[in-house]
C-alpha positions in Angstrom: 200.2 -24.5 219.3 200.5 -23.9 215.6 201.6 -26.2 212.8 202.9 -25.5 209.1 203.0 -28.0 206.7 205.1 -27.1 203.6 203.6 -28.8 200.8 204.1 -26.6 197.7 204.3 -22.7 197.4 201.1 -22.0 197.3 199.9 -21.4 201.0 196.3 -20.4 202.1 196.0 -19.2 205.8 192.6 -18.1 207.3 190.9 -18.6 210.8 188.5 -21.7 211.1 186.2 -22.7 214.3 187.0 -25.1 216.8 185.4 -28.7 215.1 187.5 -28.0 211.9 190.6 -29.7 210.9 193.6 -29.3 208.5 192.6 -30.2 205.0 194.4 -33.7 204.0 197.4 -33.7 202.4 199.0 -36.4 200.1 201.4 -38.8 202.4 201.7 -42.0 200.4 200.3 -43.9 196.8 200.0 -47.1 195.5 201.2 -47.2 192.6 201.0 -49.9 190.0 204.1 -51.1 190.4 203.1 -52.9 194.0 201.4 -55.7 191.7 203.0 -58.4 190.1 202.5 -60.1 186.7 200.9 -56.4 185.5 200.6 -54.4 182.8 199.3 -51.2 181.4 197.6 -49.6 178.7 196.4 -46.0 178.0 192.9 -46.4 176.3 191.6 -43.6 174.3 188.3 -43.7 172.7 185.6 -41.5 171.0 182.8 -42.5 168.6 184.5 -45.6 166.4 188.2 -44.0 167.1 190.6 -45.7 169.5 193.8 -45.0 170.3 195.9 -47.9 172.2 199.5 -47.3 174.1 200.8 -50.6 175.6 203.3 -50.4 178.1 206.5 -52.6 177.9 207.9 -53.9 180.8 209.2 -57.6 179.6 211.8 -58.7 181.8 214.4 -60.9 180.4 216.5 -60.9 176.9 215.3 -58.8 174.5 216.0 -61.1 171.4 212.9 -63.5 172.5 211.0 -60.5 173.1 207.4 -61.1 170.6 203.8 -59.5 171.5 201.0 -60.4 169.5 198.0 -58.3 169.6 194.2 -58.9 167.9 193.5 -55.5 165.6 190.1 -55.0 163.6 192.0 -54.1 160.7 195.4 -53.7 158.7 196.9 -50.8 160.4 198.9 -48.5 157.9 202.4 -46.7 159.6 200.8 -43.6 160.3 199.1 -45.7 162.7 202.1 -46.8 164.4 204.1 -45.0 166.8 206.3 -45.0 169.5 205.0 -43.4 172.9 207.0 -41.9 175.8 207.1 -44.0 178.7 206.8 -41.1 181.5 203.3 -41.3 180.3 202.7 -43.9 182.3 204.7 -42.8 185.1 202.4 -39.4 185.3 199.3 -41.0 185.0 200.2 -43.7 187.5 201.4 -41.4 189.7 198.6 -38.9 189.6 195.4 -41.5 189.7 197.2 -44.0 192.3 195.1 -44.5 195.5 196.5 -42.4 198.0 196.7 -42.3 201.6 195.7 -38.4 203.2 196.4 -37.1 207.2 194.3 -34.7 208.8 195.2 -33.6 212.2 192.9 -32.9 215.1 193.2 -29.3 216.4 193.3 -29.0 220.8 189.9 -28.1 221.7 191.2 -26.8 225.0 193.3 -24.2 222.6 191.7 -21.4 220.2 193.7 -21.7 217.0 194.8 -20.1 214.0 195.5 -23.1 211.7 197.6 -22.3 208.7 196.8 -24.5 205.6 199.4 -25.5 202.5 197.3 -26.8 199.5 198.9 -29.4 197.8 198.7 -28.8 193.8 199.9 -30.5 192.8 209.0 -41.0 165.8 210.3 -44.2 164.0 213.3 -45.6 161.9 212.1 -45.4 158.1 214.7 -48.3 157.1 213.4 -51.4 155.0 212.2 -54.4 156.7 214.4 -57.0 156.1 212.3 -59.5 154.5 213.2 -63.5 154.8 212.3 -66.4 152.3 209.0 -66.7 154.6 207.7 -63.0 154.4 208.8 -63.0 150.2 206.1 -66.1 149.7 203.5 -67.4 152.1 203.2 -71.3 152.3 200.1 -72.2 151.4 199.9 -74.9 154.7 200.3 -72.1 157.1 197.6 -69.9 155.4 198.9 -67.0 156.7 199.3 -63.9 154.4 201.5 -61.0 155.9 199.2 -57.9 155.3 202.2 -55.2 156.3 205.4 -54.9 157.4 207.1 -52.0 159.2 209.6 -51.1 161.1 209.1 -48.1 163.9 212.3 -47.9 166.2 213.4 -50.8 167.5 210.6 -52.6 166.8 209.7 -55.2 163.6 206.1 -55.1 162.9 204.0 -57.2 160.8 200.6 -57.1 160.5 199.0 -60.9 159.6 195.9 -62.5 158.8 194.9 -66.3 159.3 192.7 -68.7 158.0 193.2 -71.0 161.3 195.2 -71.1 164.3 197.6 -74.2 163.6 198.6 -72.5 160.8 199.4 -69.0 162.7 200.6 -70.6 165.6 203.2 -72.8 163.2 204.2 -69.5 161.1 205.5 -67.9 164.0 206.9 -70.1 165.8 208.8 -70.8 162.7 209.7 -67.8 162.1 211.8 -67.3 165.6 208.5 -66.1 167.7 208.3 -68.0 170.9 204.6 -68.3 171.5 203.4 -69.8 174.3 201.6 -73.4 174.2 198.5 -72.7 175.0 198.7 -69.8 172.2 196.4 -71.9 169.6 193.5 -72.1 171.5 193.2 -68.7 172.2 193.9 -67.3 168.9 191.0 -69.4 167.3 188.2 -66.8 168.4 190.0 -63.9 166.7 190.4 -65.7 163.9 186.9 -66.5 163.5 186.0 -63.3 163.9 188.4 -62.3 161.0 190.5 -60.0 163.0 194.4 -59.1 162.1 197.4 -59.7 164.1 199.8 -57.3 165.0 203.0 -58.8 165.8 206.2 -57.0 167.4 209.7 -58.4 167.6 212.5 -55.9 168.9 215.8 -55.5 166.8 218.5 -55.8 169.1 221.3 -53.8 166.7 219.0 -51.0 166.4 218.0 -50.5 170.5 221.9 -51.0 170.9 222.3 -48.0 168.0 219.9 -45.5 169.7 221.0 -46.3 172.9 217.8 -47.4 174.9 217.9 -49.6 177.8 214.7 -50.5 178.0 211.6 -51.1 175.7 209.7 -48.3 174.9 205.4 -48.0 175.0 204.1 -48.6 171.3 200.8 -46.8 170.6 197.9 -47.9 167.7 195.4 -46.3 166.2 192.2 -47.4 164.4 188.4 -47.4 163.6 186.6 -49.7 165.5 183.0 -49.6 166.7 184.3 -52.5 169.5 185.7 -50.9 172.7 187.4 -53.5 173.6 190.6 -55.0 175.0 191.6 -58.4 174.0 192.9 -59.7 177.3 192.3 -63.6 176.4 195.3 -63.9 174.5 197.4 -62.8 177.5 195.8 -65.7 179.6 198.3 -68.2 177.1 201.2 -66.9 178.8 200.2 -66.9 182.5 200.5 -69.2 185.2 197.4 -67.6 187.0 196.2 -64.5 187.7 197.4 -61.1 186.4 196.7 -57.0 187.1 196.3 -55.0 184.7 195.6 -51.3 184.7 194.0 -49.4 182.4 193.7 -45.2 182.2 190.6 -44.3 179.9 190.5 -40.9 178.3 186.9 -40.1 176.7 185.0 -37.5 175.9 181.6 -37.8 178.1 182.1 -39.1 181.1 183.4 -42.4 183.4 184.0 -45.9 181.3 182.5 -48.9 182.7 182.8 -52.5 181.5 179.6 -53.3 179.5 180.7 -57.5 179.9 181.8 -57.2 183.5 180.6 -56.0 187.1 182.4 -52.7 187.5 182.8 -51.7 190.8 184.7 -48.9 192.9 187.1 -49.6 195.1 186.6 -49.3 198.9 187.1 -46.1 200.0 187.3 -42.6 202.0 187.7 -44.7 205.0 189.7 -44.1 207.8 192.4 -46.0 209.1 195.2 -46.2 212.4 197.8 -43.7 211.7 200.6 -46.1 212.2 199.2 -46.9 208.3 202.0 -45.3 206.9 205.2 -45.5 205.1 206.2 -49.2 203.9 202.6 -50.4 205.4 200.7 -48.3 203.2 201.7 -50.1 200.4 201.0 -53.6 201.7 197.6 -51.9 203.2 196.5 -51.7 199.5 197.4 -54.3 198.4 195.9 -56.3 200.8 193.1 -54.5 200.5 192.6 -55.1 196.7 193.1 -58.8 197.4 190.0 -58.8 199.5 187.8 -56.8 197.7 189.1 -58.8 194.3 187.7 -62.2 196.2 184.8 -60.2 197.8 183.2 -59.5 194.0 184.1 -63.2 192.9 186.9 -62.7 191.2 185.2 -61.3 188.4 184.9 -57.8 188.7 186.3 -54.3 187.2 187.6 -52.2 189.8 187.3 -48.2 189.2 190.4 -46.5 191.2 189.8 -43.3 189.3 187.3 -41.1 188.0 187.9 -37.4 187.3 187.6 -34.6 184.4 190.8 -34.1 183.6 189.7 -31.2 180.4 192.3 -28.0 180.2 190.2 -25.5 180.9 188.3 -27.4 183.4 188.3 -24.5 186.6 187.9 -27.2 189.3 190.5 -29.1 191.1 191.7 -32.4 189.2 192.3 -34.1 192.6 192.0 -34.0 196.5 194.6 -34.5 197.2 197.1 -34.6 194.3 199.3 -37.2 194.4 201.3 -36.1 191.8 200.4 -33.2 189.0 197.2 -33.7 187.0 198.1 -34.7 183.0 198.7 -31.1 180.7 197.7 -30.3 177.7 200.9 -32.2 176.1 200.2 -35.2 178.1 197.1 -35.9 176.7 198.5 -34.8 173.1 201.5 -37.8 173.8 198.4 -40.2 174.7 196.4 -39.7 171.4 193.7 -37.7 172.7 193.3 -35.9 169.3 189.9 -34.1 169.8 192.3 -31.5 172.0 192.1 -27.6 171.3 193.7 -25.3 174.2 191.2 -22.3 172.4 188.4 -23.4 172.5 186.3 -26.0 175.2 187.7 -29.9 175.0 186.3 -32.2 177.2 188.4 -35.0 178.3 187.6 -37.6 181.2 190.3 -39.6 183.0 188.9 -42.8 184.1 191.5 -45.5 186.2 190.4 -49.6 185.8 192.1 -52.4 187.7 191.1 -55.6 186.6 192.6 -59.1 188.1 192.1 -61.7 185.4 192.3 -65.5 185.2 191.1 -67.6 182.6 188.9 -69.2 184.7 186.5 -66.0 185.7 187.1 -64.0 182.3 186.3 -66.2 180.1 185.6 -63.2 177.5 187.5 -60.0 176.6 187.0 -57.3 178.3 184.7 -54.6 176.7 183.7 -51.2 177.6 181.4 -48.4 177.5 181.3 -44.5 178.2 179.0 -43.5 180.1 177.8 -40.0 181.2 178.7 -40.1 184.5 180.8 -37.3 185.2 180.9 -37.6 189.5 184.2 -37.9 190.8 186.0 -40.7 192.8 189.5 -41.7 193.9 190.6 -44.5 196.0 191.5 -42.0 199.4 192.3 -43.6 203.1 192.7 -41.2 206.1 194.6 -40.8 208.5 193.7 -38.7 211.4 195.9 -37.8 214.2 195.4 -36.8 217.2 195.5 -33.0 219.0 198.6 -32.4 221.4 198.6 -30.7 224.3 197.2 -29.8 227.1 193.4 -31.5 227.3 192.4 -31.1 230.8 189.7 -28.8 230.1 186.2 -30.0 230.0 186.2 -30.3 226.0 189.2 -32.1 226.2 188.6 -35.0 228.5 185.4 -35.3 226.0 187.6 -35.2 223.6 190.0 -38.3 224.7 187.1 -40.3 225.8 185.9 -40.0 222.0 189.6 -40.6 220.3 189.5 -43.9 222.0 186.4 -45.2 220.6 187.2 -43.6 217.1 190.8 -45.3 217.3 189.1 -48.6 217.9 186.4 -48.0 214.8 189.4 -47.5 212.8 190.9 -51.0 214.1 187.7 -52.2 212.6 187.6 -50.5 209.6 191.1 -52.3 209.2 190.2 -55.7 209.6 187.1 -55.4 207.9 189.5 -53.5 204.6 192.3 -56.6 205.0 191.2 -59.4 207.2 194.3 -58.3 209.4 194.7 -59.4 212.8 194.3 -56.1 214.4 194.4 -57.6 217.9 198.3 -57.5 218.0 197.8 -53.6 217.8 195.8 -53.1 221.2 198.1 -50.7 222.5 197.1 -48.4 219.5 193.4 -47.4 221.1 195.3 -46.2 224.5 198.2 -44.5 222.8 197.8 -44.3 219.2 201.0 -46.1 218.8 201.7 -48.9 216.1 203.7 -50.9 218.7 202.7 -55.1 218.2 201.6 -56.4 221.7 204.7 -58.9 222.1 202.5 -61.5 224.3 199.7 -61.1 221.7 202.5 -61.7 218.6 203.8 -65.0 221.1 200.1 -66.1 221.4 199.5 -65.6 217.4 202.6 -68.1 217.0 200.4 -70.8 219.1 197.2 -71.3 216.8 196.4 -74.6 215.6 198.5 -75.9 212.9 201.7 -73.9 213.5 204.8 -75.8 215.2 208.2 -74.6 216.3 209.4 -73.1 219.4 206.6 -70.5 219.8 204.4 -73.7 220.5 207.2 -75.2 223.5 205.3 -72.6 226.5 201.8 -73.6 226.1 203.2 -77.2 226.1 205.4 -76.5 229.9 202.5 -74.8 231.3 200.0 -78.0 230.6 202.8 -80.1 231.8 203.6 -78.1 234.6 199.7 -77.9 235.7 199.8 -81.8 236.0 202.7 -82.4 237.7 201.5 -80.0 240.2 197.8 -81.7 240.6 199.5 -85.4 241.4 202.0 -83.8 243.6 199.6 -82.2 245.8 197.5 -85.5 244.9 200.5 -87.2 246.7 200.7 -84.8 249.5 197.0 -85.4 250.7 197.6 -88.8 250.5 200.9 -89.0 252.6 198.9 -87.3 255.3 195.9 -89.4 255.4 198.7 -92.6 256.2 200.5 -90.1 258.5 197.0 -89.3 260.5 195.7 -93.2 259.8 199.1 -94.5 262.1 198.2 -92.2 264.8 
């Protein structure tokens, strides 16, 4: 029996021997957008040059929109730009972990298997300057270094002598900082950094017509390469995700502060992993691994050179097409040159961080490590057919076992219960076993109707020991009297 699998246009088709399989192909990816209280930033760096894009995805009004970033130094407005948001999207979509099939060829059938390769600027209008931005009070000791305006957005740049007085200035001045703000901005003060500090203006997104906000992007010399993620700690309730896609010129970025650590991967799980439970697969996977490295570790999802004349492939699989030439142009990478050889490497981070177990920012280092990894979970199915030769009774005897290693490689990933799934060894089927999912709703400390059998069959079990108690003892009287 032959298969096609229509992937892209480009198709490869050769003979292969019997043990071979088809090459994976992309099925699923978990994106960024599976993990809540997130964000993203685009993190381009070589020698004392960075280059910053910070996604927006505030939810809410607009109007009491404000972001307030730590800079090294006064950034002028050729510094300052707007970014296009399907940057993210791409590089989201291409460095997601993704979840790959391979399918298991009849042994009792010689085949020709037939492969598919996957392949996959601003508004120069005048700030509009208030009483408070003409003349500094002297009891905030705050002095406005720059003001700019770059589409939609207001943008000062401040510097502070303390962080009363900062906090007091902007909240004054209609920013709505959260409480725990002046704590947190005390450290950059003392280390005599500036303060970038974006409002939106509402009557100029309304005049250009943009629904949402768009990615700003800074640039600046720095020999720190670092992200200030303390200051986003004042405005959370607990944890949050943040991703970050590194662009360098030598090789992987690691956290020089921080464990870093790759994900789990190239493991292989049931094939009823697909779909919805995919995502939630990842997800729950990330959760254990994130309390598995004490809640304190960098998590690489991505590694890969991504440079423009690089001749290898930039993924296996591709979950969606590797960043171009103009991509990496829209992300700052300015060392670019399609004639002659740039380098670039594309490096993915997740990092979960609480105040608690990141009690610094989170700084970084490039290393020379060029190998590459991706966060990759396989699926393999299973040959159809006839198997009744020889190899093929082998051949079941072996998916069984290798269907329940993959049961364990589940559980051991997420900490699911894979005992409902026992019907997936025998079959392969995702089916739930109902008596196991009725047995599940028994453990200790649940109530409610799933715990009413186990209750009638211990009731049931006593009444029927005193009544056949009772029996034996009518008897013994009814032989005693005779």
């Amino acid at each position: 029996m032959k298969r096609i699998f229509i992937v892209s246009l480009l198709s490869l088709f050769y003979f292969i021997p019997k043990s071979s399989a088809f090459c994976g192909f992309y099925v699923a990816k978990a994106g960024s957008e599976l993990f809540n209280n997130r964000s993203q930033v685009v993190f381009v760096r070589d020698g004392n040059r960075s280059v910053i894009t910070m996604s927006n995805d505030y939810q809410g009004d607009v109007s009491e929109f404000a972001m307030v970033v730590p800079v090294p130094t006064v950034l002028s407005r050729e510094e300052i730009r707007i970014a296009k948001q399907g940057l993210f999207d791409k590089l989201d979509h291409y460095s997601g972990p993704r979840l790959v099939e391979y399918y298991d060829h009849n042994p009792c059938e010689p085949q020709i298997l037939y492969e598919v390769a996957a392949t996959m600027e601003g508004s120069n209008r005048k700030f509009r300057s208030t009483k408070t931005l003409e003349r500094d009070k002297e009891d905030y000791q705050v002095t406005v270094e720059a003001t700019y305006a770059v589409g939609e957005y207001d943008i000062l740049i401040l510097s502070a002598k303390e962080s009363d007085g900062l906090k007091r200035w902007l909240t004054d001045n209609g920013y709505k900082i959260p409480a725990k703000a002046e704590r947190v901005l005390e450290p950059y003060i003392k280390s005599n950094m500036k303060f970038f500090v974006v409002k939106v203006n509402t009557k100029v997104m309304k005049m250009q017509g943009f629904q949402n906000l768009r990615p700003l992007q800074i640039s600046f010399e720095s020999d720190r390469f670092m992200l200030p993620i303390r200051l986003g700690m004042a405005n959370s309730k607990g944890t949050q995700d943040m991703i970050v896609y590194t662009l360098t010129r030598n090789g992987r970025v690691e956290s020089s502060n921080y464990r870093t650590v790759q994900i789990p991967s190239n493991r292989d799980i049931p094939t009823f992993i697909k779909g919805g439970k995919f995502e939630q697969f990842y997800v729950d996977l990330f959760d254990k691994a994130y309390r598995d490295a004490g809640k304190n570790a960098v998590f690489t999802e991505y590694a890969w050179d991504v440079s423009p004349n690089y001749g290898g492939v930039k993924c296996d699989p591709c979950v969606g097409p590797p960043p171009i030439v103009s991509d990496l142009l829209d992300a700052g990478v300015w060392w670019i040159d399609e004639r002659s050889y740039s380098q670039v490497f594309f490096t993915r981070l997740h990092v979960r961080y609480s105040e608690e177990k990141f009690p610094e920012d989170l700084f970084f280092i490039q290393t020379s490590d060029k190998e590459r990894f991706q966060g990759r979970y396989v699926m393999r199915h299973a040959a159809t057919g006839d198997l009744s030769c020889d190899e093929g009774k082998k051949y079941v005897q072996e998916l069984e076992m290798r269907r329940g290693k993959e049961l364990k490689e589940l559980a051991a990933l997420t900490d699911w219960n894979v005992a409902k799934y026992t019907r997936y060894r025998q079959d392969g089927s995702g089916w739930i076993d109902e008596k196991l999912e009725m047995d599940k709703s028994d453990s200790p400390g649940k109530t409610g109707k799933g715990a009413a059998p186990g209750m009638l069959l211990l009731l049931g079990g006593i009444f029927l020991f005193l009544f056949l108690n009772y029996i034996r003892d009518l008897r013994q009287i009814a032989n005693g009297n005779r």
